[in-house]
PDB file with one MODEL, atoms N, CA, C and O in Angstrom:
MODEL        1
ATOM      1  N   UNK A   1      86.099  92.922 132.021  1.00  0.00           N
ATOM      2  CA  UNK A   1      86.546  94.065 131.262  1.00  0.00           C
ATOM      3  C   UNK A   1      87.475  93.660 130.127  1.00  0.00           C
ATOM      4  O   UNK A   1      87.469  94.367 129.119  1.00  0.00           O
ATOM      5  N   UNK A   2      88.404  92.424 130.190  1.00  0.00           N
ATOM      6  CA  UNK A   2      89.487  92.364 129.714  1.00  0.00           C
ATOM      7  C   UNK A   2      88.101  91.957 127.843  1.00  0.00           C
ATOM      8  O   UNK A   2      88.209  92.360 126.684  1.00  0.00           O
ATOM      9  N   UNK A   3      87.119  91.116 128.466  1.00  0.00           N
ATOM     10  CA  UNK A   3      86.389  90.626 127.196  1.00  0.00           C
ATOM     11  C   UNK A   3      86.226  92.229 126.515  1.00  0.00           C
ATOM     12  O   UNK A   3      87.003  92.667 125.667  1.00  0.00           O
ATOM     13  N   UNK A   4      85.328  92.813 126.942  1.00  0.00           N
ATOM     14  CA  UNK A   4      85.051  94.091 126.245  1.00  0.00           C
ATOM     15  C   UNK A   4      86.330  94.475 125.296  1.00  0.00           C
ATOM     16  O   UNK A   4      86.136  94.658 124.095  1.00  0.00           O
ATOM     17  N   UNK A   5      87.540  94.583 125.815  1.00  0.00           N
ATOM     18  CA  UNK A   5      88.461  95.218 125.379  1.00  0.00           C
ATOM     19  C   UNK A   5      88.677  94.565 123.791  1.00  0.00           C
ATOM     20  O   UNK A   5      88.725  95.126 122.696  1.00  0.00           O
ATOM     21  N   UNK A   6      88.784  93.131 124.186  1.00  0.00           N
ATOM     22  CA  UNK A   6      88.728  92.623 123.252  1.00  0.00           C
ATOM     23  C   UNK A   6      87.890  92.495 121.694  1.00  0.00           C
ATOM     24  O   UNK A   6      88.429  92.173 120.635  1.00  0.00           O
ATOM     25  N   UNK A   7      86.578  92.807 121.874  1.00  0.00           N
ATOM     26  CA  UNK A   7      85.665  93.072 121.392  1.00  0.00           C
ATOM     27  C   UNK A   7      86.494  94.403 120.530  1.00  0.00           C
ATOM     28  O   UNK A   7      86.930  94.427 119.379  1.00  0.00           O
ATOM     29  N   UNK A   8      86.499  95.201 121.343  1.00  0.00           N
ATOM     30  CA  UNK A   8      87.141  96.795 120.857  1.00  0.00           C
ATOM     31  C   UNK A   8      88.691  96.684 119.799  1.00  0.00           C
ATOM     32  O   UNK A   8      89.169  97.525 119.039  1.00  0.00           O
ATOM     33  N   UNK A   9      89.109  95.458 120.108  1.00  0.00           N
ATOM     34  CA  UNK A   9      90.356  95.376 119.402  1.00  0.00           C
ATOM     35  C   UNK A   9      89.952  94.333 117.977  1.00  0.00           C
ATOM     36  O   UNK A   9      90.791  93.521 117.584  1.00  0.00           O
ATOM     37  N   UNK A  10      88.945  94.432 117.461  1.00  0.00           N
ATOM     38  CA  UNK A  10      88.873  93.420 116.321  1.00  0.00           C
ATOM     39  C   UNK A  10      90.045  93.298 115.317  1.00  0.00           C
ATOM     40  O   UNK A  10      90.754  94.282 115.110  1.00  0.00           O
ATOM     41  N   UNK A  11      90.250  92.234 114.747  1.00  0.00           N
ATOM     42  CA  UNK A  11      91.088  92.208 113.713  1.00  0.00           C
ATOM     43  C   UNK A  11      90.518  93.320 112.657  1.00  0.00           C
ATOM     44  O   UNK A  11      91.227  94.202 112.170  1.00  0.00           O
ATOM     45  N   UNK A  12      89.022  93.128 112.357  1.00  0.00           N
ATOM     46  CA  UNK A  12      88.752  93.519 110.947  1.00  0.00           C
ATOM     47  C   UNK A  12      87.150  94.494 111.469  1.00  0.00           C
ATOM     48  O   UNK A  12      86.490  94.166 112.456  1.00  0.00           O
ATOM     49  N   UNK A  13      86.792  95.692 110.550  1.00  0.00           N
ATOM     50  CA  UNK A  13      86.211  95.946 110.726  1.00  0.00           C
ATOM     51  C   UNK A  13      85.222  96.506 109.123  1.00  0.00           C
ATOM     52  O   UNK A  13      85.579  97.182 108.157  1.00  0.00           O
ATOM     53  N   UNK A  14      84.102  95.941 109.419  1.00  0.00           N
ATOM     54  CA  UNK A  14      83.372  95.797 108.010  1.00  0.00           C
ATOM     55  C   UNK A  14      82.416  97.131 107.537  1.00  0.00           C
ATOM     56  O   UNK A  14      81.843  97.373 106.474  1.00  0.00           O
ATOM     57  N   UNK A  15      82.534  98.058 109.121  1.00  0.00           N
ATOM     58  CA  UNK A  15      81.985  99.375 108.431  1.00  0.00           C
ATOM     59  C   UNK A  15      82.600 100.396 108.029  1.00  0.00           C
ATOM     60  O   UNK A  15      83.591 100.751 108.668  1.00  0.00           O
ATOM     61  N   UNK A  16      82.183 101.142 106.865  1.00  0.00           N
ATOM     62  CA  UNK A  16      83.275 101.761 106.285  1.00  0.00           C
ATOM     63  C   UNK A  16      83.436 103.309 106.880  1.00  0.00           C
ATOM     64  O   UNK A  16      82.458 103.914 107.320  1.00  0.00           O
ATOM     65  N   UNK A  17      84.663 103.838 106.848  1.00  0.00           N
ATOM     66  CA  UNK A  17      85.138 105.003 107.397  1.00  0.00           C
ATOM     67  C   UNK A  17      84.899 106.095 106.766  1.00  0.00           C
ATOM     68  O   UNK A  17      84.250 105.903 105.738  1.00  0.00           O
ATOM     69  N   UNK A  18      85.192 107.272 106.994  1.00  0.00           N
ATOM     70  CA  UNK A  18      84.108 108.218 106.201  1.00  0.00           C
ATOM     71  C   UNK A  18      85.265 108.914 105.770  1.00  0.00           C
ATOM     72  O   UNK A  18      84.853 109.632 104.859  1.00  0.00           O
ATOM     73  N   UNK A  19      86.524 109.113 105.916  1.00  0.00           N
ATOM     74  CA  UNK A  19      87.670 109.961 105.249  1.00  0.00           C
ATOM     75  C   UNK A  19      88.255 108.598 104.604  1.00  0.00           C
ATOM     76  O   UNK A  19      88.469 107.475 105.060  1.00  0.00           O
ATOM     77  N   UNK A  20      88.458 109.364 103.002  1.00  0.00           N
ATOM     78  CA  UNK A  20      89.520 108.094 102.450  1.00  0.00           C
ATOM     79  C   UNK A  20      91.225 108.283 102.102  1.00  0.00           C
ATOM     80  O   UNK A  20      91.639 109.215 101.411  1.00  0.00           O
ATOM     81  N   UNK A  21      91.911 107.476 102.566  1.00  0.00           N
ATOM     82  CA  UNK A  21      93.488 108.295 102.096  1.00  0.00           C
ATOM     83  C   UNK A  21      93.046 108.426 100.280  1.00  0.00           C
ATOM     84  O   UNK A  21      92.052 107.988  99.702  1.00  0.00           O
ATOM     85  N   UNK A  22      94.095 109.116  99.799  1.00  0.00           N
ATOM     86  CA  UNK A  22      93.962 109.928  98.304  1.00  0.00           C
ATOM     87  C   UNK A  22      94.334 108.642  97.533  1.00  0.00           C
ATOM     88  O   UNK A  22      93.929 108.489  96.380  1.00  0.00           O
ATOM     89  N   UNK A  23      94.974 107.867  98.048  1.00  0.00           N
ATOM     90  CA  UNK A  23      95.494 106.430  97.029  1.00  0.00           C
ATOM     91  C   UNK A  23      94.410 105.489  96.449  1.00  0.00           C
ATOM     92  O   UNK A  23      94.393 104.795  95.432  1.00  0.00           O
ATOM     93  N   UNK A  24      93.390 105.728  97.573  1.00  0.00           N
ATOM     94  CA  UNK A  24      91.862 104.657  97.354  1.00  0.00           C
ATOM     95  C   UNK A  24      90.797 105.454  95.675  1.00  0.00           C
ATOM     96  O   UNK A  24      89.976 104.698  95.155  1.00  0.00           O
ATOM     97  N   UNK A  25      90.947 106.629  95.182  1.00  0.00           N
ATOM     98  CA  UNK A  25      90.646 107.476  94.366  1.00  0.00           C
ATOM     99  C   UNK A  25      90.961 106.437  93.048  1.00  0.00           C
ATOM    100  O   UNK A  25      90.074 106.239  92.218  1.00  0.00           O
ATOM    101  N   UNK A  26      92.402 105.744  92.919  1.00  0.00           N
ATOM    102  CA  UNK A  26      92.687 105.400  91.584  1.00  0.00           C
ATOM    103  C   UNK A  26      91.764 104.005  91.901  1.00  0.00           C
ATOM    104  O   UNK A  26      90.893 103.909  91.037  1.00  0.00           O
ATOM    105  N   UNK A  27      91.722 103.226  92.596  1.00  0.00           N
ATOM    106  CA  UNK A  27      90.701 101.717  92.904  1.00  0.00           C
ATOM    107  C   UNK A  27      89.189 101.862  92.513  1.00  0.00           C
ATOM    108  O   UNK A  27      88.420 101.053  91.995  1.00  0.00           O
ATOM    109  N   UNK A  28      88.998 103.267  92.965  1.00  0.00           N
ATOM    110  CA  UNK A  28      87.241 103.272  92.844  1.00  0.00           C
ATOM    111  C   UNK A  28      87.201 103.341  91.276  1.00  0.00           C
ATOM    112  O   UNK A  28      86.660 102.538  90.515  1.00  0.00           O
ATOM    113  N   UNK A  29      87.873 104.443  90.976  1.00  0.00           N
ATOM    114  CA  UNK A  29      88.041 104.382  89.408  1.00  0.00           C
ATOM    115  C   UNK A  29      87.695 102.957  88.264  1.00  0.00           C
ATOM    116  O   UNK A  29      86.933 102.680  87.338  1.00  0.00           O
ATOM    117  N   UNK A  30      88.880 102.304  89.102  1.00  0.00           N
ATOM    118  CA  UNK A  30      89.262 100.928  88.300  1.00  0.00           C
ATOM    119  C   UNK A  30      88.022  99.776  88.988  1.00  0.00           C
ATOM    120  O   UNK A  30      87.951  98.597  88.642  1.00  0.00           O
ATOM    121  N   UNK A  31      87.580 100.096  89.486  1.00  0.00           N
ATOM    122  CA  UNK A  31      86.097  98.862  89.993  1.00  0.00           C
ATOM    123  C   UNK A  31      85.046  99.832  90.180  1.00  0.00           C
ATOM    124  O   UNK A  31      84.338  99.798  91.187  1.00  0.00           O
ATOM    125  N   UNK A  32      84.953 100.385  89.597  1.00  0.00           N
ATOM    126  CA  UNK A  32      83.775 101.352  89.687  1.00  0.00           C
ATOM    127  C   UNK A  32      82.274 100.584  90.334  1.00  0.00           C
ATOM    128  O   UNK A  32      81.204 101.132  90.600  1.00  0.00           O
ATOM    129  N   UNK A  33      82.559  99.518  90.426  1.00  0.00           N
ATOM    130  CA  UNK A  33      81.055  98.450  90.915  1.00  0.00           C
ATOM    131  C   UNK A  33      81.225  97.888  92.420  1.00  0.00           C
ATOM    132  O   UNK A  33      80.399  97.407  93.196  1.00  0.00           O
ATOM    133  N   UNK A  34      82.575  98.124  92.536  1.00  0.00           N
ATOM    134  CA  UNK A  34      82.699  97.454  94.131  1.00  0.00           C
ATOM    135  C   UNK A  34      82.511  98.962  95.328  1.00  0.00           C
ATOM    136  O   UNK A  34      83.015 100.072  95.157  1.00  0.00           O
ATOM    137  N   UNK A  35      81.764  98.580  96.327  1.00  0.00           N
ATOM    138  CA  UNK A  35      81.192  99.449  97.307  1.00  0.00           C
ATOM    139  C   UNK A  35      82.190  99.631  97.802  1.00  0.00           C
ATOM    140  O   UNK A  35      82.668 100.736  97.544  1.00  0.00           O
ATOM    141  N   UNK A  36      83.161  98.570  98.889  1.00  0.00           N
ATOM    142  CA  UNK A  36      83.533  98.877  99.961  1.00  0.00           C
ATOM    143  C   UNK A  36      85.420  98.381  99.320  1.00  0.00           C
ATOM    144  O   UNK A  36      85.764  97.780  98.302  1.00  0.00           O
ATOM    145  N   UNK A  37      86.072  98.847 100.224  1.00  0.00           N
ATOM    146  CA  UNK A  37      87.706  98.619  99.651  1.00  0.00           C
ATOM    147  C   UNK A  37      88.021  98.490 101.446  1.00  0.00           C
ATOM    148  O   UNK A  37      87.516  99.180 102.331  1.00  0.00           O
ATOM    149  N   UNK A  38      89.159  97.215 101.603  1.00  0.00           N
ATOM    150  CA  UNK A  38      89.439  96.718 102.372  1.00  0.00           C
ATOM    151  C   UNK A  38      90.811  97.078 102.479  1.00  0.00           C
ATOM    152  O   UNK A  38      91.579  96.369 101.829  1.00  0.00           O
ATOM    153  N   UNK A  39      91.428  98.234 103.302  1.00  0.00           N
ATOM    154  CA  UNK A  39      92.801  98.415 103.425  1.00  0.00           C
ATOM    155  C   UNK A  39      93.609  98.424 105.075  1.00  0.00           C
ATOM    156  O   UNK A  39      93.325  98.983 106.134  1.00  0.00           O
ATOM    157  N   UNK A  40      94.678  97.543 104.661  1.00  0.00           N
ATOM    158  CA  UNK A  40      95.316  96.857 105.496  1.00  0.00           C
ATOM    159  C   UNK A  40      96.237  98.183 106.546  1.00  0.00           C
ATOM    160  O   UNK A  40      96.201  99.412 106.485  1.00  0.00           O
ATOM    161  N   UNK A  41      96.998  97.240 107.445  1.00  0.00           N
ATOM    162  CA  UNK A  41      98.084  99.020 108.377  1.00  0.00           C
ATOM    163  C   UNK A  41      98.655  98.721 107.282  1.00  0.00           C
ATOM    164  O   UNK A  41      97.911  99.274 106.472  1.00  0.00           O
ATOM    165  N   UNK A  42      99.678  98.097 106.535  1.00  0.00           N
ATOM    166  CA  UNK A  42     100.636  98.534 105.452  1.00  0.00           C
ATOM    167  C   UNK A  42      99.788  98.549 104.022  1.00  0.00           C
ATOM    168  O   UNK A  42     100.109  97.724 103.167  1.00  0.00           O
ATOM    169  N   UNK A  43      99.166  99.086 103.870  1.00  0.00           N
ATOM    170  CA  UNK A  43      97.801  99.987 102.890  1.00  0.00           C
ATOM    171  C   UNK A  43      98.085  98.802 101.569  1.00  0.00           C
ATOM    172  O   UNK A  43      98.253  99.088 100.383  1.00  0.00           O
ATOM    173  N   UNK A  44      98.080  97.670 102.072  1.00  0.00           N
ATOM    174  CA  UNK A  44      97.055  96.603 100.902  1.00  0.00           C
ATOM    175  C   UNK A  44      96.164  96.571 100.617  1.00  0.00           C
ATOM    176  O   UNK A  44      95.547  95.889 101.435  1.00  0.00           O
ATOM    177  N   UNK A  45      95.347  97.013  99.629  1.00  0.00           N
ATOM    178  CA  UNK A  45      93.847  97.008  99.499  1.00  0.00           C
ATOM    179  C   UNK A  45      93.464  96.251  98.823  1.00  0.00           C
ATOM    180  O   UNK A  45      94.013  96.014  97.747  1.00  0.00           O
ATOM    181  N   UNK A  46      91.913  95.353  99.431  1.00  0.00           N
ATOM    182  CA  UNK A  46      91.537  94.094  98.979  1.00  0.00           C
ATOM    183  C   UNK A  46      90.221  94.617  99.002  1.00  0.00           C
ATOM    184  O   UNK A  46      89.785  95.300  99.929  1.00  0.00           O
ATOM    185  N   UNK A  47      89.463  94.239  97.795  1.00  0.00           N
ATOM    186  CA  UNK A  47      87.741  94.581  97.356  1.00  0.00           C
ATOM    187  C   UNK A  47      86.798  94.396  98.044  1.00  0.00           C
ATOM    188  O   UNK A  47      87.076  94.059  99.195  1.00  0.00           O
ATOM    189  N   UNK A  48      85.527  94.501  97.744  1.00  0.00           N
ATOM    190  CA  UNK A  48      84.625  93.379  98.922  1.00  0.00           C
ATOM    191  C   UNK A  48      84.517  91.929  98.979  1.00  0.00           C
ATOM    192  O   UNK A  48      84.036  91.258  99.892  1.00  0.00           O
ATOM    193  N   UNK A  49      85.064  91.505  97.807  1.00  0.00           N
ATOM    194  CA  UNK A  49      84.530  90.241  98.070  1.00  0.00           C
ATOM    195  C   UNK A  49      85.629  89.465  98.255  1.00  0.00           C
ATOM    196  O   UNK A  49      85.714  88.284  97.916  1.00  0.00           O
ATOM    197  N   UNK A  50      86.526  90.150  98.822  1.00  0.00           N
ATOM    198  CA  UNK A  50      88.065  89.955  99.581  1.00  0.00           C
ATOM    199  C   UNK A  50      87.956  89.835 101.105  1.00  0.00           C
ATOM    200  O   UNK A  50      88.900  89.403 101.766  1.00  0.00           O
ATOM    201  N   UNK A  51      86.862  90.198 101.629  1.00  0.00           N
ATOM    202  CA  UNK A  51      87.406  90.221 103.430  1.00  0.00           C
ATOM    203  C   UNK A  51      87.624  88.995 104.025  1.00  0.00           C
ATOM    204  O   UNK A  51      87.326  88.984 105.220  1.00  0.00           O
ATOM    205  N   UNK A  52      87.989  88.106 103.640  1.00  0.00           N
ATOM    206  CA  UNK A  52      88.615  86.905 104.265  1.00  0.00           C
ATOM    207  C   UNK A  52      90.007  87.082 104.130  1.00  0.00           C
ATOM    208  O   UNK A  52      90.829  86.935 105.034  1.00  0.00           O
ATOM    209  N   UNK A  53      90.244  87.415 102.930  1.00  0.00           N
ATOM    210  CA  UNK A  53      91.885  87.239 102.741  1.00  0.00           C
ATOM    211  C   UNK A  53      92.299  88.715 103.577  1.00  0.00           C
ATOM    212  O   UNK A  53      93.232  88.884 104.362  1.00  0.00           O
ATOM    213  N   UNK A  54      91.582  89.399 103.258  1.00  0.00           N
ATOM    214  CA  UNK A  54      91.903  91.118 104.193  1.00  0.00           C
ATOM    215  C   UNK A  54      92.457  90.809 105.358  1.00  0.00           C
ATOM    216  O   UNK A  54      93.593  91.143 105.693  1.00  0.00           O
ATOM    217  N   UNK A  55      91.338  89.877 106.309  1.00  0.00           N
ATOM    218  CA  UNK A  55      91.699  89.856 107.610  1.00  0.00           C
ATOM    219  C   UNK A  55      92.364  88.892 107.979  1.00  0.00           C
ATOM    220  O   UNK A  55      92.720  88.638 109.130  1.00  0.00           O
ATOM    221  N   UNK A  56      92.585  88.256 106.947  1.00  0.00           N
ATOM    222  CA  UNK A  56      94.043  86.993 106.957  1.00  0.00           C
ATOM    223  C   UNK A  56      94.975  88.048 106.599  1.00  0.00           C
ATOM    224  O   UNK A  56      95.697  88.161 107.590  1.00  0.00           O
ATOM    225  N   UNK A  57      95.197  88.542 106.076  1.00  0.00           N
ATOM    226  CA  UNK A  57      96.655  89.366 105.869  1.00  0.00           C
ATOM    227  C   UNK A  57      97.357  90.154 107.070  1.00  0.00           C
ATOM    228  O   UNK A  57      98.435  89.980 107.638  1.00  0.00           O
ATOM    229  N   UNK A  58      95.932  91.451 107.303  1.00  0.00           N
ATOM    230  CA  UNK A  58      96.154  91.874 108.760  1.00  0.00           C
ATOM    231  C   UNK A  58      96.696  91.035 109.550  1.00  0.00           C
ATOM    232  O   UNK A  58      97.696  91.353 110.192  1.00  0.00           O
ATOM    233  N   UNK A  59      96.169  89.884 109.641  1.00  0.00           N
ATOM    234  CA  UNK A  59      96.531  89.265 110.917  1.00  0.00           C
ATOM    235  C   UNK A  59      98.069  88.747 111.121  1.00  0.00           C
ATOM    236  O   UNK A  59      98.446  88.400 112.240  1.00  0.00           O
ATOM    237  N   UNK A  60      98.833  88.716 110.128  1.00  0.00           N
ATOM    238  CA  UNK A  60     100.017  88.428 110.017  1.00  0.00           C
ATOM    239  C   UNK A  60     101.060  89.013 110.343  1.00  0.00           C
ATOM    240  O   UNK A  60     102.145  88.572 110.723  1.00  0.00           O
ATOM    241  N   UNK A  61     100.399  90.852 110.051  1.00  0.00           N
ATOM    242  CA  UNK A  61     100.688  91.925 110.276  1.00  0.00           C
ATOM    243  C   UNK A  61     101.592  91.791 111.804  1.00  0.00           C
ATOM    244  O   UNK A  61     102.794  91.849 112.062  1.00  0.00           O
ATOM    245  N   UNK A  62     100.303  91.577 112.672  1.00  0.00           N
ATOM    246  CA  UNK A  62     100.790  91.874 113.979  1.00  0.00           C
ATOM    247  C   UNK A  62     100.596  92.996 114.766  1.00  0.00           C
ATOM    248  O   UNK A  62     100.803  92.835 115.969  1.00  0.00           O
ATOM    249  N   UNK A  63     100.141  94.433 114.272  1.00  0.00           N
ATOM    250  CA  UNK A  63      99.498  95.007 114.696  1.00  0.00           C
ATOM    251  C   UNK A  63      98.565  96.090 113.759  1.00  0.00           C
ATOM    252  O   UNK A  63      98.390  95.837 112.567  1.00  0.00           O
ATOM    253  N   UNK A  64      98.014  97.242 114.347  1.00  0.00           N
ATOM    254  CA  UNK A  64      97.427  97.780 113.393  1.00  0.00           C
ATOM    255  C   UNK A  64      95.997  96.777 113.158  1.00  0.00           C
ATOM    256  O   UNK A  64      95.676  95.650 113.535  1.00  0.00           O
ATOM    257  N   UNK A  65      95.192  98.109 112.125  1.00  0.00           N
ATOM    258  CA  UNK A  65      93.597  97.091 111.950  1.00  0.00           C
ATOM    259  C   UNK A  65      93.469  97.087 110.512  1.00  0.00           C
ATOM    260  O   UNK A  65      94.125  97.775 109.730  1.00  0.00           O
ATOM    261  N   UNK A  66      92.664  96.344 110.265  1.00  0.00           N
ATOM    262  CA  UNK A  66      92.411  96.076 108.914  1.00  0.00           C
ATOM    263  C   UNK A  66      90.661  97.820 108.856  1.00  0.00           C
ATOM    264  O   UNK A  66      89.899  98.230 109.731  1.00  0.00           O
ATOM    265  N   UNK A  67      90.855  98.203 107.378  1.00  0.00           N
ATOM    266  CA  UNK A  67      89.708  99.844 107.845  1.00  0.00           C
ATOM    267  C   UNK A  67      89.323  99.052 106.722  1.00  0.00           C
ATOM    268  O   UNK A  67      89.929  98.194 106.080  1.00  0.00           O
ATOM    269  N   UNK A  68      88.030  99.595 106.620  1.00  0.00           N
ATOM    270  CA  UNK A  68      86.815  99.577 105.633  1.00  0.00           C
ATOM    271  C   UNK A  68      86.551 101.117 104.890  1.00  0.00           C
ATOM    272  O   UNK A  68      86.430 102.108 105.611  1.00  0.00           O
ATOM    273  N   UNK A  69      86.468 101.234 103.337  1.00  0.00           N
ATOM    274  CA  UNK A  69      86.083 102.220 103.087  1.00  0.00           C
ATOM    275  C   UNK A  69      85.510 102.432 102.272  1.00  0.00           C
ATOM    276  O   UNK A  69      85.121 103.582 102.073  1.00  0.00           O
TER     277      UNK A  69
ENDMDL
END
C-alpha cells in the first residue's frame, strides 16, 4: 500500500487542470504558443519546455505539488 501511496504523491504532474488561478491569464497572453504552464505551491510558473526545472524547484519546496495547466 505504502507503494501506491507513493505513486499518488508525485512530485510533478504533467496533466493539465481544468480551473486556472486568474494570474496564469497574463502568461498565456505573453506565449501565446506554449500549451501547458507549469506552476509551482509558491505559484512559480515555468512553460512547457520547462518541466525539468519545474519539478526541480518543487522539489526544494518540500511540500505541496508542482499543477499543470
Amino acid at each position: 500500500m505504502a507503494k501506491d501511496k507513493e505513486k499518488n504523491e508525485a512530485p510533478a504532474s504533467q496533466e493539465p487542470k481544468k480551473e486556472e488561478p486568474a494570474f496564469l491569464e497574463q502568461y498565456r497572453k505573453c506565449y501565446p504558443t506554449n500549451k501547458k504552464f507549469y506552476v509551482t505551491s509558491d505559484n512559480l510558473v515555468f512553460l512547457e519546455s520547462e518541466f525539468k526545472k519545474a519539478a526541480a524547484h518543487q522539489a526544494t519546496l518540500g511540500s505541496g505539488e508542482l499543477i499543470t495547466y
